[in-house]
N, C-alpha and C positions, 0 to 999 in steps of 0.2 A: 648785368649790363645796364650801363645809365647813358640814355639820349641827352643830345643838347642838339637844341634844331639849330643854334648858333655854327655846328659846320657842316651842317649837309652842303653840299654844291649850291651855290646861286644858280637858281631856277633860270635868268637866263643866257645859261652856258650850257644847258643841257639841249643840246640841241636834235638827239632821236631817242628812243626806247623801243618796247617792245608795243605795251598796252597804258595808252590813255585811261584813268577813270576821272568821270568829271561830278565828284560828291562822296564826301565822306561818313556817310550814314551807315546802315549796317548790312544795306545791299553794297554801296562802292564798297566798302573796305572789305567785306566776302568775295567779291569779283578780286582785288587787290590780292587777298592774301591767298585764292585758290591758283590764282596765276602764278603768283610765285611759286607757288609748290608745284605748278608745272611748269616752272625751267625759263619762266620771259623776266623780263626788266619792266617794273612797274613805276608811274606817276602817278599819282594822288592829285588831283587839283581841287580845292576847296575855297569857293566864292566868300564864304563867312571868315571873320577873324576866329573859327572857332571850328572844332572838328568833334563831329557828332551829327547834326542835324538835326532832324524830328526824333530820331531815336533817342538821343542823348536825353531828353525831356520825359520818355516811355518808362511804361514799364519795363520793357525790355524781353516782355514774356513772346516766345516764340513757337506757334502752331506748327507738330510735326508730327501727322498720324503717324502708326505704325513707327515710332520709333523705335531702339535698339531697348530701352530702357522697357519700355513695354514687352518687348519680342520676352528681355528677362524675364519677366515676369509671368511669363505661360501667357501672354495675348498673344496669338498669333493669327487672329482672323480679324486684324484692325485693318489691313488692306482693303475686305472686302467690302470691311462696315462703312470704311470714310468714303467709298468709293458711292454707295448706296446712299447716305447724306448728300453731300456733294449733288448727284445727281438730282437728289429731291430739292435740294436748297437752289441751287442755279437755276434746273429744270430748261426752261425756253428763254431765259434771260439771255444766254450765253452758250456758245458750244460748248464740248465735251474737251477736245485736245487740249486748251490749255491746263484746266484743272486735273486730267489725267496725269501729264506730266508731270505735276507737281507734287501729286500723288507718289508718282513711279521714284520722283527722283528726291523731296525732303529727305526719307528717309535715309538716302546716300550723304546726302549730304552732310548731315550733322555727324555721321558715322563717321565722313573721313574729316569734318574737320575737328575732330574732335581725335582721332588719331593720329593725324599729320600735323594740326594745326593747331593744336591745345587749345580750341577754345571748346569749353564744360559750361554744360547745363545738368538742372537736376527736373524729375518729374515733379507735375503739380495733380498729386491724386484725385484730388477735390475741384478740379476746376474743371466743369463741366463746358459742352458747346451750348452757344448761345441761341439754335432753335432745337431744345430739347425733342420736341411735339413732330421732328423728322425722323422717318425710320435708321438708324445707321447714327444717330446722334452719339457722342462719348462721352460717358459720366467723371469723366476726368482721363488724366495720363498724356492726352495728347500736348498740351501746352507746355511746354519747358521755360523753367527759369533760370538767366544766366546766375553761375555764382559768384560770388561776391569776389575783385581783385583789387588789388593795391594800388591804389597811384599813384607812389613813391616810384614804383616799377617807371613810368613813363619818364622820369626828371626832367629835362627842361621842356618835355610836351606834356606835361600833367598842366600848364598853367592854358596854355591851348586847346583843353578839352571844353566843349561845352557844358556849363553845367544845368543841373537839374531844376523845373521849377522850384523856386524859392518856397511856395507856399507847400509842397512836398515834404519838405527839412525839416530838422526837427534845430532848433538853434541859427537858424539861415544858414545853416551848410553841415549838418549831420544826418547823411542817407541810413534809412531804414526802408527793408522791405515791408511788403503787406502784407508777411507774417508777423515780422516783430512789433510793426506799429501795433497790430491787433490782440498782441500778446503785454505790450506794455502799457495800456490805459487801464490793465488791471495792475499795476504794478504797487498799489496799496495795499493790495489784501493776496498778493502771492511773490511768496521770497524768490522763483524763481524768476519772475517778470524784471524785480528790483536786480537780480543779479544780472540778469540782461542788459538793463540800462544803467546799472553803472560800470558795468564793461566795454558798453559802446561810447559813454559819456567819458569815459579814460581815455580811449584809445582817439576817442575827438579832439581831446584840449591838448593831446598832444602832438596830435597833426597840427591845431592851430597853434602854435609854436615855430610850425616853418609852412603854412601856407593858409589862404584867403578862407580856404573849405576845409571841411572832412575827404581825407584822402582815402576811407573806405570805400570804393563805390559796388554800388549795388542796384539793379534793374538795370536800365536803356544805357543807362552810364558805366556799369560794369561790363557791360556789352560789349560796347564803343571801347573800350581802354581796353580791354583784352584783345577784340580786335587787331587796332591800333598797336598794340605793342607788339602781337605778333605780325605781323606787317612791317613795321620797324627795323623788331629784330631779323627777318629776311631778307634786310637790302633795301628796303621798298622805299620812295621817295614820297614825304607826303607833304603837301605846302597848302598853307591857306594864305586867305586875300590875294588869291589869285582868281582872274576873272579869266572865264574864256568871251571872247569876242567874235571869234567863226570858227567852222569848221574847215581845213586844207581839204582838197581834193585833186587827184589826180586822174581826168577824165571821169569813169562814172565811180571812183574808189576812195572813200573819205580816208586820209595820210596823217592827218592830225590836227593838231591846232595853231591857233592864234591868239595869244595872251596877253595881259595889262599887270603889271604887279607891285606894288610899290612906284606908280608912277612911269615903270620903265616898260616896254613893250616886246612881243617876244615868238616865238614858234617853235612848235616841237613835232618832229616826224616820229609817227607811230605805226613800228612794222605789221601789228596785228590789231591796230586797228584803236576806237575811241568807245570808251563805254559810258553811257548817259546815267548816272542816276542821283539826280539836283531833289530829289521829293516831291514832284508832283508841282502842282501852283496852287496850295492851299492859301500862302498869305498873298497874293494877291488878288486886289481888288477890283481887276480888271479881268483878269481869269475867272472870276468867283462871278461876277456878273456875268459872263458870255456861259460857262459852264453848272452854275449850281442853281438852284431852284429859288423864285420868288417867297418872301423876301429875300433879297439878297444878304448873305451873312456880312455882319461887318467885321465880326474879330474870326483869330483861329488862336487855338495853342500852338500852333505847328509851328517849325522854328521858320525864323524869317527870312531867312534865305530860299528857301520852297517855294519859289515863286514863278517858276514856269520858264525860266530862261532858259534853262536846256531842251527843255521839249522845244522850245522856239527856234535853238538850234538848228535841232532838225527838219522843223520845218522847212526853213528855210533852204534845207535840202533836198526837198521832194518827200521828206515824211507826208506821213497821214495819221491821224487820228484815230484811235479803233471806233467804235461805234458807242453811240449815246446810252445812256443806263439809263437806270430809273431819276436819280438825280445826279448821279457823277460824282458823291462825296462817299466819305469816311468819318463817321459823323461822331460826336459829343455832345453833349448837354453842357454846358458849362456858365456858368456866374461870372460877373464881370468887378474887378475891384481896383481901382488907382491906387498905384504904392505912393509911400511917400517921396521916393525920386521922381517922383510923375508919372513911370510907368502902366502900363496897363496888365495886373494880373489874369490871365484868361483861367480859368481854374475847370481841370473835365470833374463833372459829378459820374463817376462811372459804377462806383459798389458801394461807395460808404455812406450813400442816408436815401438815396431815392426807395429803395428796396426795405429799408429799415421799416419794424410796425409802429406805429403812431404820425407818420406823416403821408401827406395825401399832395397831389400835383395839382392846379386846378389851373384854369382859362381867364381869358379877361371878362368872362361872365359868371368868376367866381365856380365853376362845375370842373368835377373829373370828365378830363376826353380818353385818358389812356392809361393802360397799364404802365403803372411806375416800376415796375421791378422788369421792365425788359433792358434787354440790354442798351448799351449805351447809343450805339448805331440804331435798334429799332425803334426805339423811344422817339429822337429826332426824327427819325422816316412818320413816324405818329403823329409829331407835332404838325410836320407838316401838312400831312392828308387832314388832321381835325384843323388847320388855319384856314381852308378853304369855306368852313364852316361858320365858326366863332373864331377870333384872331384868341391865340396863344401862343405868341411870340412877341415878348415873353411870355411864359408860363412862371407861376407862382409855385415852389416848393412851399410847403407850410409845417410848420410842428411849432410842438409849446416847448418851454424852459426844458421840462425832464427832458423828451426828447432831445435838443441839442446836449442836454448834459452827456445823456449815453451816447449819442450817434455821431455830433457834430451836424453842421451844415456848412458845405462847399467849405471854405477857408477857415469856418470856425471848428477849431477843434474840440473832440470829445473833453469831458471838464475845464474848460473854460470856466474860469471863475467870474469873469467879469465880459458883459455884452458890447460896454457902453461905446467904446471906441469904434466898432462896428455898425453900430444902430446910428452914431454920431456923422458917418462916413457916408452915411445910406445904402452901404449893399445889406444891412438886415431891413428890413423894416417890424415895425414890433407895436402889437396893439394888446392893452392889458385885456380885453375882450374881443368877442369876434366882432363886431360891428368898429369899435377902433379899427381895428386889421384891416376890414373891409374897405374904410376911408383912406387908409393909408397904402393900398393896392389899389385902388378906383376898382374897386367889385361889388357886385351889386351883397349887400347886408343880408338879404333874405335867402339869396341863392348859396350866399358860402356856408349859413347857418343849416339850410337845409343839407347842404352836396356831405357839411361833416356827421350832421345827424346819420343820414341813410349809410355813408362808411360807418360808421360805429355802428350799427346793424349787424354788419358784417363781421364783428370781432368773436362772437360769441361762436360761430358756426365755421366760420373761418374758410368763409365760400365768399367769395366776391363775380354775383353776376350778371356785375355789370362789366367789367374787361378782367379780368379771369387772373386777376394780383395771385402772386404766389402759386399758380399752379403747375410749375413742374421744374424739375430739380435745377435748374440752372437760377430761376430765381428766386427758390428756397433758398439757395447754397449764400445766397445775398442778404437773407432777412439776418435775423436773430430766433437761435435756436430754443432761447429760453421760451420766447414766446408760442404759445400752443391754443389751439391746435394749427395755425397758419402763423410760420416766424417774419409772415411778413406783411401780418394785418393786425393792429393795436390800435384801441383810442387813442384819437385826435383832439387833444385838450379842446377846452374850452378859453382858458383862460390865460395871460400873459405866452399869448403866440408871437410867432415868429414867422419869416416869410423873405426868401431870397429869389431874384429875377432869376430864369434859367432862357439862354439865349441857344438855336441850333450855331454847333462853330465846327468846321471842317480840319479834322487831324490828319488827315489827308485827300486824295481825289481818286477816284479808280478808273475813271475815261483817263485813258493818256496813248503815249504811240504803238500803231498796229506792229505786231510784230513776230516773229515764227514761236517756235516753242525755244530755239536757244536763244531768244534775244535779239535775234537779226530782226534792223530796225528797215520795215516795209513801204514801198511806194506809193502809189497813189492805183498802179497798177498790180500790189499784191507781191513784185519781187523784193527780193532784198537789197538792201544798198552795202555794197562791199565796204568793210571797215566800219563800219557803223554798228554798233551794238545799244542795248537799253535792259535795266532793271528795275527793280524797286517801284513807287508810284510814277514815275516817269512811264511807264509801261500799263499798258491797256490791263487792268486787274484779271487774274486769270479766272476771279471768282465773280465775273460781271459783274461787278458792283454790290455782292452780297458779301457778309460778314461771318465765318462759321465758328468762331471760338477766337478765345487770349491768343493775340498772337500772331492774328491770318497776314496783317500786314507786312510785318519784319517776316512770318515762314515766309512766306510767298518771295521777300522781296532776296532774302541772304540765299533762298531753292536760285532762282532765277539767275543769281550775283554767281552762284555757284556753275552754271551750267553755262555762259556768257561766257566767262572765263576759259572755261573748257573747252569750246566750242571757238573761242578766239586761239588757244593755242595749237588746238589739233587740226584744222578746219582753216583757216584765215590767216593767210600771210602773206606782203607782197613778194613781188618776185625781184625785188633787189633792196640791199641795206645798207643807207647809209652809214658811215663812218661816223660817230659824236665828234 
């Protein structure tokens, strides 16, 4: 079957449906495609020239304890372990109901749409949750990755999808997971790594033959396009650069919308109702100021349409807000770099060099504040608590030549043969000694000389205790195993160093609207507003703003997408339907 969005129906002649979704990320398009498999008429509306969202930019990996893949596997007490985390991890942050549900129902979910709804993940044995040091933690199994699909399959919406950051690719547009990436920077000294990447490098130049990118996709992008296509293929109507402008309502019952699309203007009655999920308001900077903590961030990765105009929707309807977090973000570490189009590269450091042995994080007073090897979310939540201190925003990543040659740093990748172009640009800065370095980061000479002396202490015993690097298996799982006895503590050269800005930037927001456990979007008094639904970051984080493994955002957001849907077709329907 080959799409051409060239004949779907012009959007404004559609004048009712079943189910509004407003964002095509991988909570709308699970809301989308659960609905259709229960029996409604679905719209897609997407504000971007581009369908995907934050997700399409992601890994793609998806948190789903107690899944089926596990259950195979003789776990069958993951129910009670996530349940026991969870509880330790939220604790007083947050109630218990929402993260129960999600609990009760991931599992469902990806069971059925994985047999109704072809969309396949596999287990990621190895990928531990990211507060190891709680009781009920998981040394791996729970994170699922999607696999890899075609998008040739999508034809005339494969050029609609959004693509992946550039700085990800390997050629500006050949996807590789972060197994194979990891598999082929040895690919000089093992035949089957070279076999690998001349089988991906084949199968590349001949997609670029008939399109812009690699038509393999794989992580947040194979997601989205399997999605997407199964959605497609069920009838389902999905349109971008389409804005919504309000919401219809009929008395206290939101009926649908009101739309802008190509200039033209427009409205659609929706019998079960309108479902929110725009990604939160990460790129905006008026969101980011009222919501995220001092300093205020300036960049995000998050895709740039996530900018809070559906939550504002709501508002505007009597929504509310669920309640303030600790900062209200979803947070990254990330480096900043100007492409040559002008643009702005936001690049997340998430596993591949903060955790690496031979590189250390340090402050504008040249010292370690925090353990480098935590995760990406706790690291940020770090910088922050140490900026109240010492400013470390930025914070200085540092390693010498060998390091980058093994590890990379942010956008420089592992063997790089040549620095110059980078150092040129100024996202490296590079001092052939540490007292250069020091000038060339404004840190104090004495203090950086010292903070690498006392890490290198640390190598031989492979105990760091001063913030506790490397001590337990989610951030071993990050180091380098070669390295012993801690793969995640190595001298930090002396000489012909290096050193990249690392800014906090929000991949998404976890404050968003109050809401029941299906999605029904809440008043100001706790009821729900009929026809009104929400998932994804649009939605009050069910995990109060904590982060418990790869994945929590998309599980959380496709559990949620899954259960909206359900709950709008069995549950939620006016009592008269118009005629189209």
């Amino acid at each position: 079957m080959r799409f051409n969005p060239n004949t779907r129906p012009d959007l404004a002649r559609i004048n009712e449906t079943d189910l509004i979704i407003l964002g095509s990320g991988a909570a709308g398009l699970t809301a989308a495609l659960t609905a259709l498999l229960e029996g409604l008429r679905v719209v897609v509306l997407e504000r971007a020239p581009v369908f995907g969202g934050t997700t399409a930019r992601s890994s793609g990996t998806t948190w789903v304890p107690n899944n089926r893949m596990m259950r195979a596997a003789e776990m069958h007490d993951d129910a009670d372990l996530a349940a026991t985390y969870l509880e330790g991890l939220v604790g007083n942050h947050g109630p218990r109901e929402p993260w129960q549900a999600f609990l009760d129902t991931a599992p469902i979910m990806q069971a059925d749409l994985e047999d109704r709804g072809g969309i396949y993940f596999r287990p990621m044995p190895n990928a531990p949750d990211y507060r190891c040091e709680i009781e009920g933690a998981g040394r791996g199994w729970r994170p699922l990755e999607p696999l890899p699909f075609d998008g040739r399959k999508l034809g005339g919406y494969f050029p609609l999808l959004a693509p992946p950051i550039p700085e990800l690719t390997v050629f500006g547009g050949m996807m590789v997971t972060r197994a194979e990436a990891g598999e082929l920077i040895h690919a000089e000294r093992s035949p089957r790594a070279l076999a690998l990447g001349a089988r991906l490098t084949a199968r590349y130049l001949l997609d670029r033959l008939r399109f812009e990118r690699g038509a393999r996709l794989v992580m947040g992008n194979g997601l989205v396009a399997r999605l997407l296509f199964q959605v497609l293929s069920r009838g389902g109507m999905v349109y971008e650069n389409a804005s919504v402008t309000a919401l219809t309502r009929d008395q206290d019952r939101i009926t649908g919308v009101h739309f802008t699309r190509h200039g033209g203007t427009g409205s659609i009655d929706a019998k079960h109702g309108v479902v929110l999920a725009g990604g939160g308001y990460p790129s905006s900077s008026e969101w980011r100021k009222r919501q995220l903590p001092e300093p205020t961030p300036d960049y995000s990765p998050a895709a740039p349409f996530a900018n809070g105009s559906t939550v504002e929707l709501a508002l505007e309807e009597g929504a509310v807000l669920g309640p303030a977090g600790i900062d209200n973000g979803l947070w990254f570490p990330s480096s900043i770099m100007q492409r040559r189009d002008g643009g702005l590269a936001v690049f997340p450091h998430i596993a591949l060099d903060r955790a690496k042995p031979g590189g250390i994080i340090v402050n504008s007073k040249g010292r370690r504040f925090a353990n480098e090897a935590l995760s990406y979310h706790d690291f940020v939540r770090a910088m922050y608590v140490a900026n109240e201190q010492a400013p470390c925003i930025p914070a200085w990543l540092i390693g010498d030549r060998t390091f980058l040659y093994r590890y990379g740093m942010g956008i420089v990748r592992p063997r790089t043969p040549t620095l110059r172009k980078y150092v040129a640009s100024g996202y490296l800065k590079h001092g052939k000694t540490v007292s250069e370095l020091a000038q060339e980061i404004s840190v104090s000479e004495e203090s950086l000389d010292g903070t690498i002396g006392r890490f290198n202490g640390f190598v031989a015993s492979g105990v760091d205790p001063d913030f506790g690097r490397g001590s337990d298996l989610y951030q071993r799982s990050n180091g380098d195993a070669r390295q012993t006895p801690n793969p995640c503590i190595g001298t930090v050269g002396r000489s012909n160093l290096y050193a990249v800005a690392l800014y906090p930037t929000p991949l998404g927001t976890s404050r968003g609207l109050a809401s029941s456990v299906d999605g029904q979007v809440l008043d100001g008094k706790g009821a729900p507003i009929p026809g009104l639904y929400v998932c994804g970051n649009d939605m009050q984080s069910c995990f109060s703003g904590e982060y418990p493994g790869a994945g929590a955002q998309i599980g959380m957001g496709m559990t949620f997408g899954w259960r909206v849907a359900r709950h709008a077709a069995h549950n939620n329907s006016s009592n008269t339907r118009k005629s189209a």
